[in-house]
C-alpha positions as CSV (number, residue, x, y, z in Angstrom):
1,X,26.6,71.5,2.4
2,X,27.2,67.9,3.3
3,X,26.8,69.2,6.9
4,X,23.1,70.5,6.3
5,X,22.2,67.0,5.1
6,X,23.9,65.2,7.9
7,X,21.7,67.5,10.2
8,X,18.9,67.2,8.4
9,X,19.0,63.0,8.2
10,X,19.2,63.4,12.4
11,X,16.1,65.9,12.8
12,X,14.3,63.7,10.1
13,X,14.8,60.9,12.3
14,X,14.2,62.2,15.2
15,X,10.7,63.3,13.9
16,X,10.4,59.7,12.6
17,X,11.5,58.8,15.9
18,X,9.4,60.7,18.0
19,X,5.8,60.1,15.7
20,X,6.2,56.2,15.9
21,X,7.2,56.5,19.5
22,X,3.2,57.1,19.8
23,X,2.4,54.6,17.6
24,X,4.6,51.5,17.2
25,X,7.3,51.7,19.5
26,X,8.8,49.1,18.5
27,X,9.7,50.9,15.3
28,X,10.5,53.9,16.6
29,X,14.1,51.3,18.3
30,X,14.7,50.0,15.0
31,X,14.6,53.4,13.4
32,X,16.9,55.2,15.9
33,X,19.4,52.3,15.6
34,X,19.2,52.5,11.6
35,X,19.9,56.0,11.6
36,X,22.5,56.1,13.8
37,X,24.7,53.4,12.3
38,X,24.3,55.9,9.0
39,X,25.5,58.4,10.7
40,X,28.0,56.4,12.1
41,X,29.3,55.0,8.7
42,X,29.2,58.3,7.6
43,X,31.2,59.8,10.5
44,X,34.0,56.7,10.0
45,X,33.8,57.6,5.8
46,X,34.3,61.2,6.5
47,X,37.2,60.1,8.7
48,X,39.4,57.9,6.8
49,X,40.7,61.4,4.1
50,X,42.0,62.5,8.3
51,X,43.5,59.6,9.4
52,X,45.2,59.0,6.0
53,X,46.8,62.1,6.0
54,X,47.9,61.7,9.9
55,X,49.5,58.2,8.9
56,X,51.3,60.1,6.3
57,X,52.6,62.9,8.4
58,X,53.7,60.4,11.0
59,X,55.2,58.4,8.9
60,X,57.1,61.2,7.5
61,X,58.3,62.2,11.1
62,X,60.2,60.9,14.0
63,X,56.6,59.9,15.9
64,X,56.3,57.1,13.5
65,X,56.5,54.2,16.3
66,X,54.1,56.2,18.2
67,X,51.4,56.5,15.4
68,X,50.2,52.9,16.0
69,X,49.3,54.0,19.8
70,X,48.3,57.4,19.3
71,X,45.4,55.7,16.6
72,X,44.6,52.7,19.0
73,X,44.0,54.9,21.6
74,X,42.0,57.4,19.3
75,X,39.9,54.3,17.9
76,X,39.1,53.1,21.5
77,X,38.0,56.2,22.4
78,X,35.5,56.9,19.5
79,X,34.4,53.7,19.9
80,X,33.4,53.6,23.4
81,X,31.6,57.3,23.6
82,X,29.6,55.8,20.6
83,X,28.9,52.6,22.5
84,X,28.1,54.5,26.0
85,X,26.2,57.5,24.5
86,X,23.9,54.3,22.9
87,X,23.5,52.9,26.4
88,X,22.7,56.5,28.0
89,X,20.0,56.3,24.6
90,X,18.7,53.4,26.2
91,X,18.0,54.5,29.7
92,X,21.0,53.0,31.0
93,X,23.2,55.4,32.3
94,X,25.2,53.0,35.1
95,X,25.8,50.5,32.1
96,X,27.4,53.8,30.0
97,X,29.6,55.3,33.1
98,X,31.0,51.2,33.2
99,X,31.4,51.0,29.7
100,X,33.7,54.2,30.0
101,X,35.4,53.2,32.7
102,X,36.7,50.2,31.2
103,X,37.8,52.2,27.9
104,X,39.6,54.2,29.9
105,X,41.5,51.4,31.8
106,X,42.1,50.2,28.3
107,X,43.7,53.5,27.0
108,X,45.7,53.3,29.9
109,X,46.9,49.9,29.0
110,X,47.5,50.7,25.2
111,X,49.9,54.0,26.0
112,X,51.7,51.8,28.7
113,X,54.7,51.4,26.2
114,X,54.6,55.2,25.4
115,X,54.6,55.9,29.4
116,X,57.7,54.1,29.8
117,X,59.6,55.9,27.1
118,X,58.5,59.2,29.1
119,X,59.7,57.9,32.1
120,X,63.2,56.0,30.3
121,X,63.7,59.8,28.9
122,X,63.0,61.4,32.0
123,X,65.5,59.4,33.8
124,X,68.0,59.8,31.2
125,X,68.0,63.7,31.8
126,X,68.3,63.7,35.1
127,X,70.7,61.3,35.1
128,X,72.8,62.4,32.0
C-alpha cells in the first residue's frame, strides 16, 4: 500500500509539475526539486530496515572486513545515479555521463583493497 502512495506523490507532482510549467516556471523547478528530495528521504528511510539487517549478517560472517567497502561502494553508487539522473532532469546530459564517470573511477578506488586481496588469493593458489 505504501507503494501506491509513493506512486501517487510522483504522478501528483508531475501533474503539479507539468500545470505550472505553463504558468510560473519557475515553480514548476522548485516543485520537482521538493518532491524529489521526498522521495528521496523516503527511498533512504525505506532503506536503513535493509542495510541494518545486511550489517548484521555481515557481521555475523567472515565478509565482515569487506562490509565497510561493499556499503561505500553501494552508497556512491546510489548517490551518483540520483545526482546524474537530476542533471539529465535538467537538460544536461554531458554534465550527467561526467558525473558517472567520476563515480565510477571512485568505486574503483574504494574496492582497490578488496582487488588486491583477489589477486594476494589468486597468487597464493597458484603458487601454493
Amino acid at each position: 500500500m505504501v507503494t501506491m502512495k509513493i506512486c501517487g506523490f510522483a504522478i501528483l507532482c508531475v501533474m503539479l509539475i507539468l500545470l505550472l510549467r505553463q504558468q510560473r516556471s519557475e515553480y514548476a523547478l522548485l516543485v520537482g526539486l521538493a518532491g524529489g528530495i521526498m522521495l528521496i528521504g523516503y527511498a533512504l528511510s525505506a532503506y536503513l530496515p535493509v542495510l541494518k539487517y545486511m550489517t548484521d549478517l555481515m557481521n555475523e560472517s567472515a565478509l565482515a572486513p569487506y562490509a565497510e567497502t561493499l556499503f561505500k561502494a553501494i552508497g556512491v553508487g546510489f548517490v551518483v545515479q540520483t545526482s546524474a539522473e537530476l542533471c539529465r532532469d535538467t537538460g544536461e546530459n554531458s554534465m550527467a555521463t561526467k558525473l558517472e564517470l567520476a563515480g565510477k573511477a571512485e568505486v574503483l578506488i574504494i574496492c582497490l583493497p578488496l582487488i588486491k586481496e583477489i589477486v594476494d588469493l589468486a597468487r597464493g593458489a597458484i603458487s601454493g
